[in-house]
Structures are given as structure tokens and as C-alpha cells.
Residue, then its C-alpha position, 0 to 999 in steps of 0.5 A: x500500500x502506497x502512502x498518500x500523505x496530503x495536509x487538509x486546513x480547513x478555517x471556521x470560528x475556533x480557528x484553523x484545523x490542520x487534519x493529517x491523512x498517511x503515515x508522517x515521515x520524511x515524504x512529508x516534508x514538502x507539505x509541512x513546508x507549505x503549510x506553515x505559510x497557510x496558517x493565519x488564526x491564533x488557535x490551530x488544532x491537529x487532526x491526526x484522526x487519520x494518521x497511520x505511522x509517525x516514524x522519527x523524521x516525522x516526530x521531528x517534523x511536527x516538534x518544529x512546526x508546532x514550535x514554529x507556529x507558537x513562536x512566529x504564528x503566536x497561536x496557541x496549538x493542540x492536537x486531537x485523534x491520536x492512537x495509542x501508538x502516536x501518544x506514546x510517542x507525543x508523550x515521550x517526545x514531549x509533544x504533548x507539553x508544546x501542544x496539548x490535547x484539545x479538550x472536548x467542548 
């Protein structure tokens, strides 16, 4: 099975609302690249709802997005739909204390 990475940003009232499609690594670099420059509210949520595999080019990709879009954005970023696997991963990476996750409304 190929991997189809694509990026999704979708505006409403709360925000931006970035949703990730595919397995996070290095193949997705190019799109992460765009992305920053798509982002234009002060609160931004992550949809990994439909993420497979985050391998550790992929964990570095989103540890310096999500930095990039607090510091130069100065949006306040969360995350929702993280398996258990990636949460793992979010904890250990330290994800989650950039980026914690959304709390239901």
C-alpha cells in the first residue's frame, strides 16, 4: 500500500484545523513546508484522526512546526485523534507539553 500523505486546513470560528491523512515521515516534508505559510488564526488544532505511522523524521517534523507556529504564528496549538501508538510517542517526545490535547467542548 502506497502512502498518500496530503495536509487538509480547513478555517471556521475556533480557528484553523490542520487534519493529517498517511503515515508522517520524511515524504512529508514538502507539505509541512507549505503549510506553515497557510496558517493565519491564533488557535490551530491537529487532526491526526487519520494518521497511520509517525516514524522519527516525522516526530521531528511536527516538534518544529508546532514550535514554529507558537513562536512566529503566536497561536496557541493542540492536537486531537491520536492512537495509542502516536501518544506514546507525543508523550515521550514531549509533544504533548508544546501542544496539548484539545479538550472536548
Amino acid at each position: 500500500m502506497e502512502n498518500c500523505f496530503k495536509i487538509d486546513l480547513s478555517k471556521d470560528h475556533r480557528g484553523d484545523t490542520i487534519t493529517f491523512y498517511g503515515n508522517i515521515d520524511s515524504e512529508a516534508v514538502l507539505h509541512f513546508n507549505e503549510l506553515f505559510h497557510k496558517i493565519s488564526e491564533n488557535r490551530v488544532v491537529m487532526d491526526f484522526n487519520n494518521v497511520g505511522k509517525i516514524d522519527s523524521m516525522g516526530m521531528a517534523l511536527l516538534l518544529r512546526s508546532i514550535s514554529n507556529i507558537k513562536m512566529e504564528k503566536k497561536a496557541e496549538v493542540c492536537i486531537r485523534g491520536v492512537n495509542q501508538i502516536n501518544e506514546l510517542m507525543f508523550k515521550m517526545t514531549g509533544i504533548f507539553q508544546l501542544a496539548p490535547q484539545e479538550q472536548a467542548i
